[in-house]
N, C-alpha and C positions, 0 to 999 in steps of 0.2 A: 267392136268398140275400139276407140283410137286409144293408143298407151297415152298415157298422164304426161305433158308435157310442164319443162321447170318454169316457173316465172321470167319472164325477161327483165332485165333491169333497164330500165330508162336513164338516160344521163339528164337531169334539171337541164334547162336554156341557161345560161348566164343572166340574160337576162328579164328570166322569169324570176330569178332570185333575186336578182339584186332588187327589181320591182317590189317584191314582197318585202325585203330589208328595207328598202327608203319609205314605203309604206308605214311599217312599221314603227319605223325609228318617228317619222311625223306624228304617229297617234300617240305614243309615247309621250312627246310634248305637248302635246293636248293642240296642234297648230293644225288648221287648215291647209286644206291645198292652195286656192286663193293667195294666201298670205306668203309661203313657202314659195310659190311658182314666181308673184312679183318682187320677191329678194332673189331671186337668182336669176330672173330676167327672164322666164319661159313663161310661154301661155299656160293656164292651168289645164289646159287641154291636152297639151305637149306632156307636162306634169302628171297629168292620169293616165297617158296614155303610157311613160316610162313605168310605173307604178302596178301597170297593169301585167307587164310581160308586155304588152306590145309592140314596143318602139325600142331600139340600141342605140342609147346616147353616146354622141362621141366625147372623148376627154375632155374638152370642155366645160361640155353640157354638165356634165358628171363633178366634174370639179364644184361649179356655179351649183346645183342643187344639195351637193355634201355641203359645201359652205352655208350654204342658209340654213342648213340644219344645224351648224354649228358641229360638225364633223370633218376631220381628212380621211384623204381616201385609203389609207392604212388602215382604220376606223372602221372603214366600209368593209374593205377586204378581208380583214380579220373578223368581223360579227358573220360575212357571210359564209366563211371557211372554215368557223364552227358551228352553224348554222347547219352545212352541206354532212358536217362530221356527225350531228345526232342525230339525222334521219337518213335513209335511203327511202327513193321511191322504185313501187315496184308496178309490171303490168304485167296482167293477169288475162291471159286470152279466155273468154267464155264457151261456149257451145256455137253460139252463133258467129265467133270469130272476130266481136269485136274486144277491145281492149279496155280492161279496168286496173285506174291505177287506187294504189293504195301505199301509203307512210307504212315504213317496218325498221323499227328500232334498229339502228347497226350492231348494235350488241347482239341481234338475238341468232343472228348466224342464220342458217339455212330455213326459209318457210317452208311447207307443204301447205298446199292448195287441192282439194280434191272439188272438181264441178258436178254436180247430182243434173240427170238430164231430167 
């Protein structure tokens, strides 16, 4: 039997968070993507696609979508820098060697993971 190996920690993408933040901060104002994408001059497409983790908007971009939110980017940076502060994500290699992640409070210090075959 292989010894118990520790969780690895995963670093978040930059901008898979910040996606998730601008995401969020739009549902918050109850504003569509539509709406939001043509105040800041993107396709909404472009707009789902930053939202999603998929796409790294350059400064600009970035600029133009905080603004239609009626945000600066200190705004941004700060929600998502205690954002990154309440949660750590963790990956959990299984039996079969693939990888699960899972949210684990920063508070709680060290997990144990036992996998049953």
């Amino acid at each position: 039997m292989e010894p118990a190996r520790e969780p690895m920690e995963l670093e978040s993408l930059w901008r898979e968070v910040l996606g998730e933040y601008l995401r969020s901060e739009r549902k918050k104002q109850r504003r569509i993507l539509t709406e939001v994408a043509a105040v800041a001059g993107v396709s909404p497409q472009y707009l789902s696609e930053i939202e999603r983790g998929r796409k790294e908007p350059s400064s600009e971009i970035l600029a133009a979508v905080t603004g239609a939110l009626g945000l600066t980017l200190f705004d941004v940076t700060a929600g998502i820098a205690t954002q990154l502060a309440s949660s750590r994500e963790v990956a959990v290699i299984t039996s079969t060697g693939s990888p699960v992640r899972s949210s684990v409070p920063a508070s709680s210090g060290r997990v144990q993971l036992r996998l049953v075959a």
